[in-house]
N, C-alpha and C positions, 0 to 999 in steps of 0.2 A: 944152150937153147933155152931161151924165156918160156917155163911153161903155164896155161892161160891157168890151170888148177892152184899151184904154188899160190899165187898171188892174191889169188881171193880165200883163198885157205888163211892165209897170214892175215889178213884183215879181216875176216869171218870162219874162224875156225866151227868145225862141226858142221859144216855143211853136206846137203845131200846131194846123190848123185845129179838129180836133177836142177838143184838148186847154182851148182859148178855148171851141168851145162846150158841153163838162161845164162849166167853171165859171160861164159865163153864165146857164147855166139854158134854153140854144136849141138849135135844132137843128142842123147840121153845115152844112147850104142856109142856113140863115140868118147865120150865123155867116160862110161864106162871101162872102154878098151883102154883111155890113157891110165884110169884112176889105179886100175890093174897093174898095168906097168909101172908107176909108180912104188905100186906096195911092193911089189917084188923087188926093187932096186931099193927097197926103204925109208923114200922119201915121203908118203902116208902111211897113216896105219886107222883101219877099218877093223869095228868087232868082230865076230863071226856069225852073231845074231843081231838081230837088231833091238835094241832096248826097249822100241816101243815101238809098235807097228810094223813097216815094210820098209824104214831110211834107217840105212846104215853111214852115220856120223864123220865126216872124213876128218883125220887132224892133222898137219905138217910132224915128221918127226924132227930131229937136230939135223939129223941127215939132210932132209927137205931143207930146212931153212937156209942151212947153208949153200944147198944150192939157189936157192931162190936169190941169198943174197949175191953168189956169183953172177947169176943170171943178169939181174937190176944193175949192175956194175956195167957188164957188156950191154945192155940194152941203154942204159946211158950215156955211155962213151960215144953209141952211133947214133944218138940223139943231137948229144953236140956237132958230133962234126957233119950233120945234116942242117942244122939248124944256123953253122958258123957264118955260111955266107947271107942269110935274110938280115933285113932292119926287123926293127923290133914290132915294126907294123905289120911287117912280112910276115913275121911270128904270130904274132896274134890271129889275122887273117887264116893264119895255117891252122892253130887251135879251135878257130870258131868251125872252121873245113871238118876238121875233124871230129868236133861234139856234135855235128850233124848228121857227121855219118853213122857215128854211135846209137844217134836216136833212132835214125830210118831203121839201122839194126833191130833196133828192140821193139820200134813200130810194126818192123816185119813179121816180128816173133808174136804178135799181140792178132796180129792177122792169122796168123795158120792155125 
């Protein structure tokens, strides 16, 4: 299972709780419960204080990566074969579909 933390961890490592749950699309409790389950199975690792203020820094361990990269593997394999039977226009179309919806996301987020 692709998880949404992994991913923005490997492109923005040290990220804070809150910072993982804007880009997830969840809430800061939720966000929280995954980041837990993670550290426990190994794949982040969180200080036990925080270095400076109230955010506690997340980082991918090897562990994590590697799941991540298993993840990006299986989440692209059903990429393609979603994607096998559209023309290329079809694609596109489906892209722009999709970075609209990403916006309304974070429009929404700007609203609450």
């Amino acid at each position: 299972m692709r998880r949404p933390g992994l991913e923005l961890l490997a492109q923005r490592p040290g990220l804070s709780n809150s910072e993982l749950a804007r880009g997830a699309f969840v809430t800061r409790q939720s966000m929280n419960v995954l980041l837990q389950a993670l550290e426990r199975e190994g794949q982040v690792t969180r200080p036990a204080e925080p270095p400076v203020g109230k955010v506690l820094p997340t980082r991918l361990t090897p562990r994590g990566r590697q799941r991540l990269a298993e993840a990006t593997a299986a989440v692209r394999g059903v990429e393609l074969r979603m994607l096998a039977g559209l023309s290329e226009t079809e694609q596109a179309d489906a892209f722009r579909a999709l970075q609209k919806m990403v916006r309304s996301l974070r429009d929404g987020d700007r609203g609450a």
